[in-house]
C-alpha positions in Angstrom: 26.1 9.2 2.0 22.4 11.0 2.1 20.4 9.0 -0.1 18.9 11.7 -2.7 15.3 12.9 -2.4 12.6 14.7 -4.3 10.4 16.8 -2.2 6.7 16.3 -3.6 4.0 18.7 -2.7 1.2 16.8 -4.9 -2.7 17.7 -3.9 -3.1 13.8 -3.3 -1.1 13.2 -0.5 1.3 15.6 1.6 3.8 14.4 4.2 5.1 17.9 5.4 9.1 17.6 6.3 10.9 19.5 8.3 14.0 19.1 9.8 16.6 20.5 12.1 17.6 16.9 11.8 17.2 15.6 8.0 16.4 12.0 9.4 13.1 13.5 10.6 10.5 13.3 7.7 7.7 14.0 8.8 6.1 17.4 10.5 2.9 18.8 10.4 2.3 21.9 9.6 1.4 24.6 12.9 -2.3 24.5 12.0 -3.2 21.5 10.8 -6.8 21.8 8.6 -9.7 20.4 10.3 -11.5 17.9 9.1 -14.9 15.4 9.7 -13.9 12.5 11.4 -14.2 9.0 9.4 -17.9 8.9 7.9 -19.8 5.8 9.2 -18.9 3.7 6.1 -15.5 4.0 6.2 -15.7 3.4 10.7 -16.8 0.2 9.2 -14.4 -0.5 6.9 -11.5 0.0 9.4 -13.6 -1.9 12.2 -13.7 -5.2 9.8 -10.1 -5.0 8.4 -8.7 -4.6 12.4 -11.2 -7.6 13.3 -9.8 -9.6 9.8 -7.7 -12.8 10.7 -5.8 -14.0 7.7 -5.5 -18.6 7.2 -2.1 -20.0 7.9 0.7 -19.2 6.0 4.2 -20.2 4.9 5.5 -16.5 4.8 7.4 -17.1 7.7 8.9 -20.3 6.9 10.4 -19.4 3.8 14.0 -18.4 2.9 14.9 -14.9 3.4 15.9 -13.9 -0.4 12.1 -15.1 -1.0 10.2 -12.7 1.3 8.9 -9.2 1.1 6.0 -7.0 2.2 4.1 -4.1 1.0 2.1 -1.2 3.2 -1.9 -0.9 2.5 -1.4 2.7 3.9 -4.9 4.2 4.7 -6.1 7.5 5.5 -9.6 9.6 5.7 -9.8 12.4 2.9 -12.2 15.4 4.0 -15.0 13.5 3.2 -14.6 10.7 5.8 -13.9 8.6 3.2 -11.0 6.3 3.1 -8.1 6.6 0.4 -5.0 4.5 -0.1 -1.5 5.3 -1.0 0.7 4.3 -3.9 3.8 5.2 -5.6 5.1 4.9 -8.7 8.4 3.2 -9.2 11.8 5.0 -10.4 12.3 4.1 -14.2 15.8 3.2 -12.9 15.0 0.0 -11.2 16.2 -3.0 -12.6 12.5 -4.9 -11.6 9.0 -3.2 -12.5 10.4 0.1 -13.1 7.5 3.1 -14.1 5.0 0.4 -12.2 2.4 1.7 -9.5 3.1 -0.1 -6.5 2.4 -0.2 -2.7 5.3 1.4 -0.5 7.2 -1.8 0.5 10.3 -4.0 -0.7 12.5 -6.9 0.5 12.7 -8.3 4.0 15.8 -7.9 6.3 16.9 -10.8 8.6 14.5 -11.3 11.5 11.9 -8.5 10.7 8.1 -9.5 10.5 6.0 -8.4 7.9 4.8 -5.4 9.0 8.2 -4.3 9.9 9.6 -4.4 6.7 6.7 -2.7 5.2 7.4 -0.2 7.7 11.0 0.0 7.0 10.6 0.2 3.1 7.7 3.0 3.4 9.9 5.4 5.7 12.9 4.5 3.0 10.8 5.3 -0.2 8.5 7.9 1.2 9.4 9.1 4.3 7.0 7.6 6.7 8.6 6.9 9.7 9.8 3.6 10.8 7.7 1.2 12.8 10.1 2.6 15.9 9.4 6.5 15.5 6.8 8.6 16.3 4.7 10.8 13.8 4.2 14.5 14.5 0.7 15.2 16.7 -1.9 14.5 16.0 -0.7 11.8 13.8 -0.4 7.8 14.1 -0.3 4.5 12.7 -2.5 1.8 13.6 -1.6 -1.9 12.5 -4.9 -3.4 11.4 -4.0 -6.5 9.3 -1.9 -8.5 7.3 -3.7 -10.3 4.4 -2.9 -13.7 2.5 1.0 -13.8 0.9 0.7 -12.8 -2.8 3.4 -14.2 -5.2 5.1 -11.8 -7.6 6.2 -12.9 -10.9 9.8 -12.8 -10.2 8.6 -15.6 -7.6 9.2 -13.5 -4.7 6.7 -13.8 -1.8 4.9 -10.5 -0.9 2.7 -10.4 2.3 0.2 -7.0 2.1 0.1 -5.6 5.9 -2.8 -3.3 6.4 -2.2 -0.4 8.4 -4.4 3.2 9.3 -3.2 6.6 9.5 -4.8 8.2 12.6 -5.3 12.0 11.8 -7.8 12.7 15.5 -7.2 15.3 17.9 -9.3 15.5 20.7 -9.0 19.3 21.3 -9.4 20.2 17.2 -10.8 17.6 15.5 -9.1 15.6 12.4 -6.1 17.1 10.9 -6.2 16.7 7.3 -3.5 14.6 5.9 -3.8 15.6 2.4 -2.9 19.1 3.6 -0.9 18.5 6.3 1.5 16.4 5.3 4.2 16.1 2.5 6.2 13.0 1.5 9.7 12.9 0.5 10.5 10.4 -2.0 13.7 8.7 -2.7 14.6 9.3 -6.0 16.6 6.2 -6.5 13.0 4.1 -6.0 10.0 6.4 -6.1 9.1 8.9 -8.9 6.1 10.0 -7.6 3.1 9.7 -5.0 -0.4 9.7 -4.9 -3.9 8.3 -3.5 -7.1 6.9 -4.6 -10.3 6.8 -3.0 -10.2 3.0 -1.5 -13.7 1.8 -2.4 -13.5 2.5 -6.1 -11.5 -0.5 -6.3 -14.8 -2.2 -5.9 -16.2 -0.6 -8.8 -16.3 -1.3 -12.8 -17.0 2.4 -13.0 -16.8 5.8 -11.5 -18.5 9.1 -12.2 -15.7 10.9 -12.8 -16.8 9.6 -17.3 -13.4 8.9 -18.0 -12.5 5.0 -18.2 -11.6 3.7 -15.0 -11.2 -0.6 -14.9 -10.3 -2.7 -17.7 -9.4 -6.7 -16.8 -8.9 -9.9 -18.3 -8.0 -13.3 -17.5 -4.8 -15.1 -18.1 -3.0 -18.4 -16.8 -0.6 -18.2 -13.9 1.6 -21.0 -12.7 -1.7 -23.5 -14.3 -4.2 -21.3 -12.6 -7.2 -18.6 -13.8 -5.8 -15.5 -12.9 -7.7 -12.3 -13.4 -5.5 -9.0 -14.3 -6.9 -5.6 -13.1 -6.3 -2.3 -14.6 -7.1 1.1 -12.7 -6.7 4.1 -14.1 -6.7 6.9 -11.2 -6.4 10.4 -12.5 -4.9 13.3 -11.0 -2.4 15.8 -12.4 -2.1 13.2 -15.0 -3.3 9.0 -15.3 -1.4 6.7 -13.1 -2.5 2.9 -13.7 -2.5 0.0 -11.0 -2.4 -3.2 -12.3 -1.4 -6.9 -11.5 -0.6 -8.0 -8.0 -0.7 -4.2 -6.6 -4.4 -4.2 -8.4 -5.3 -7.0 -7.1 -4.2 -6.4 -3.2 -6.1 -3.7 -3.0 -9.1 -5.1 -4.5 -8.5 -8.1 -1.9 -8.4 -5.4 0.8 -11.5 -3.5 -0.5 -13.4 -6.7 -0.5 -12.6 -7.6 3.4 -13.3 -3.8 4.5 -16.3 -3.0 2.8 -17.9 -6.9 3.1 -18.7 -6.5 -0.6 -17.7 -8.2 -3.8 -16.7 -6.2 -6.9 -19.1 -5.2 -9.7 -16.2 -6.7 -12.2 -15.1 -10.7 -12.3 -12.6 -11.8 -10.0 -10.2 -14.0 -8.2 -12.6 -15.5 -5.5 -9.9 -16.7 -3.0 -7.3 -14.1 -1.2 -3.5 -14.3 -2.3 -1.6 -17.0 -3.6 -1.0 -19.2 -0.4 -2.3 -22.1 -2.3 0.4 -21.9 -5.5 2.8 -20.7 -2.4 2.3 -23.9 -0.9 2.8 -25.9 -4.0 5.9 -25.0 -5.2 7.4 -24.4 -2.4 6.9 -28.3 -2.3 8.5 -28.5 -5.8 11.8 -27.1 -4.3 10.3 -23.6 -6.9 11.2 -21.3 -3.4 14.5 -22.1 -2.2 17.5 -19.5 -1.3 17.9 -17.6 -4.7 15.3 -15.5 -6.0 15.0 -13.1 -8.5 15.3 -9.0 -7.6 12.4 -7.5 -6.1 14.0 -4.0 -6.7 
């Protein structure tokens, strides 16, 4: 059966569809706007998270039911200036309905990381999979996978870093915000959007309205900082917990700068990973992810 879909046109992001054949997401538009190639900033930023080796992990070595992965999808706005892309979760879901998360989900046997990241973005949005092709001039670069996070339910998440490629060498940069147009699946995503990336270095923005709010709390004996974002488009969408802090993570590496608000010093969980997985904590049965 076709999975139902919402088709979203939201100013934030647009992953144009098309389709003679319905299993083909993604097309760009005839014309695509033209846009300044990455600004010198954001070169950077994409030049540190590609060169970014992550420490050892366990990720691999754990049990199946334990493992998932989430896409750090970025792209340059007109600006030159990187944003990321989140979704918000279907209030149907039996785990962290209404959250904003990062596309991504459960691994499948034998995928890596980055393949199931893959996977769960071209299921909940429409990317395609790590075996198809965008539309010209559109790609996906693999930059990075970052240290494995641990969700509440106890489920492993490893954040893979990736960079959508917008250049043509005969026009310039297409504009993904305007050439492109997601389609969700209604059954997990409600709805799409994008943030500017480096904001999730900042205690503030100029936009006047309140944009961070954190504390700290205890997690599995450790200080754990929560982070609250509130991004504002057609209405407020807030990122908090692990998805907050992933991104922040990511900021941090490609931008070599710490954030303006207290934090986590270390990336990911591997540490508490490590330790209960040595306490039997990770074994076969794990709680649902989605």
């Amino acid at each position: 059966m076709r999975r139902p879909q919402l088709n979203l046109n939201l100013r934030t992001l647009r992953f144009s569809t098309y389709s003679p054949n319905q299993n083909q997401l993604f097309h760009s538009k005839p014309t695509p706007n033209i846009m300044a190639p990455l600004n010198p900033t954001s070169q950077e930023a994409i030049a540190r998270l590609r060169n970014y080796v992550p420490p050892p992990t366990v990720y691999d070595s754990l049990p199946l039911s334990r493992r998932a992965a989430v896409l750090i999808l970025l792209f340059a706005d007109a600006k030159g200036d990187l944003r990321v892309v989140v979704t918000i979760r279907a209030k149907t879901l039996s785990s962290y309905a209404g959250d904003a998360a990062l596309p991504g989900g459960r691994a499948e046997h034998a995928e890596t990381a980055f393949q199931t990241a893959r996977r769960e973005a071209s299921e909940e949005i429409g990317l395609p999979d790590i075996n198809q092709k965008l539309p010209p001039p559109f790609s996906v670069e693999h930059l990075c996978e970052f240290p494995a996070n641990l969700a509440r339910t106890e489920v492993v998440v490893r954040p893979c870093v990736a960079f959508l490629h917008s250049y043509d060498p005969a026009l310039g940069n297409a504009d993904p915000e305007v050439s492109l147009i997601p389609i969700l699946d209604a059954r997990e995503v409600e709805a799409v959007f994008t943030a500017p990336f480096k904001d999730f270095l900042c205690g503030s923005v100029q936009s006047g309205h309140e944009w961070y709010r954190g504390s700290w709390g205890m997690w599995h004996n450790s200080h754990w900082r929560m982070h609250q974002f509130f991004v504002r488009e057609d209405q407020v969408y807030r990122i908090f917990g692990m998805t907050a802090r992933i991104i922040v993570d990511a900021a941090r590496v490609a931008y070599a700068q710490e954030p303006e608000f207290e934090h986590n010093s270390h990336f990911g969980d591997e540490e508490m990973i490590a330790k209960l997985r040595q306490l039997g904590r990770l074994g076969e049965k794990a709680a649902r992810l989605s």
